[in-house]
C-alpha positions in Angstrom: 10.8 11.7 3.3 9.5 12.1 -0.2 10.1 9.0 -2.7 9.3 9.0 -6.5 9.9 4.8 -6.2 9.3 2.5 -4.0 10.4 -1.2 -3.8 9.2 -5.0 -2.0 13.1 -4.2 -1.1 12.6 -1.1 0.9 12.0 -1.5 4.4 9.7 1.0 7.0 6.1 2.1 6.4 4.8 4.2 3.8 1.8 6.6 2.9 0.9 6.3 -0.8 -1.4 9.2 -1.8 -3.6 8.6 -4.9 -5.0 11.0 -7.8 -8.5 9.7 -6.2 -7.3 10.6 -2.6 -7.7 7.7 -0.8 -4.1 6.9 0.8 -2.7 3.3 1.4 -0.6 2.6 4.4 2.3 -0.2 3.7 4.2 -1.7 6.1 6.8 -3.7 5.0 9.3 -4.8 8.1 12.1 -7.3 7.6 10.4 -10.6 8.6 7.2 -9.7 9.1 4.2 -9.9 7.0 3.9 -6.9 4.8 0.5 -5.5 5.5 -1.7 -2.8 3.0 -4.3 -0.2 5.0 -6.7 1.6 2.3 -7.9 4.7 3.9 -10.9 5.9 1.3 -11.1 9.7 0.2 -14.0 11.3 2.5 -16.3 12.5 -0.5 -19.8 11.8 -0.5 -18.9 9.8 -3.8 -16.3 7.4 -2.9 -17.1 3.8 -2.9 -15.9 1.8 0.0 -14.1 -1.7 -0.9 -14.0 -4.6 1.5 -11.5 -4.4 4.3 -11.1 -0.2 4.1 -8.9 0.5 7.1 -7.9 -2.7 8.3 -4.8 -3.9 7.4 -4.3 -6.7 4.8 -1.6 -9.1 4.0 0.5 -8.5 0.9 2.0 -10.8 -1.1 3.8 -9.5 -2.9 3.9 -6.4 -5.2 5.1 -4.1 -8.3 7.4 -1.1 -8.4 5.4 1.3 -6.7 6.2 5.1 -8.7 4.5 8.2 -8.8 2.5 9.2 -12.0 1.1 5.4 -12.2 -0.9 3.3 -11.0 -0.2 0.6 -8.4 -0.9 -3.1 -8.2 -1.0 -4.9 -4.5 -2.0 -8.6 -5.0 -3.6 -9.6 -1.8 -4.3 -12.7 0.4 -8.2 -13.2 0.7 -9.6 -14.2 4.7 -9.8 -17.4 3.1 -6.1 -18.9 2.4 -8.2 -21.4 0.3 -9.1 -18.3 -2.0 -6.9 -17.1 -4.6 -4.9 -13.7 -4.2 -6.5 -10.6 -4.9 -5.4 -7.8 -7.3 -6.2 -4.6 -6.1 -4.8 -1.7 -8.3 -5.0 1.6 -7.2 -5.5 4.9 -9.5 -2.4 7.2 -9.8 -0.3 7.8 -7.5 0.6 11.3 -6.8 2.5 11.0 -3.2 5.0 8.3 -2.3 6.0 9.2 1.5 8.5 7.1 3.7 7.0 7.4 7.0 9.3 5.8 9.4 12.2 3.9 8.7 13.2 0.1 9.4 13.8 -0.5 13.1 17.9 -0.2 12.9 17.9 0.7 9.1 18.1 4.1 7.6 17.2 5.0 4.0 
């Protein structure tokens, strides 16, 4: 299903499709850790960032809408570390992949 918004309130896993194409996987289940997967465009150009295709822990994060640009701050290997920001170009395709376990949308 096709969403222009997306909330830290909405529960299932979603594909976030950016102007760059790289896609994000976020998979936000109640009581569980919400985890971000950067899967980097394929173009001889793109520049790979630490931690492409392995999930990451989220702590939290804004209002994800398409036609801007999203911000994920994220919790470093090191808990000692402080949270990283990582803030994606536009986004072009909010998709719900699966809902919630018991939990429509």
């Amino acid at each position: 299903m096709n969403l222009k918004v997306l909330t830290s309130g909405t529960r299932g896993t979603f594909r976030i499709t950016t102007v760059s194409g790289s896609e994000y996987l976020l998979v936000n289940e109640e009581g569980q850790p919400v985890t971000l997967t950067r899967i980097p465009h394929e173009r001889p150009d793109a520049e790979p960032l630490p931690k492409d295709r392995e999930p990451v822990p989220v702590i939290d994060f804004d209002t994800v809408r398409v036609g801007e640009e999203a911000t994920f701050r994220l919790q470093p290997e090191s808990r000692k570390s402080k949270p990283v920001s990582r803030i994606t170009t536009t986004v072009v395709e909010l998709v719900h992949i699966e809902a919630a376990a018991g939990r429509t949308t």
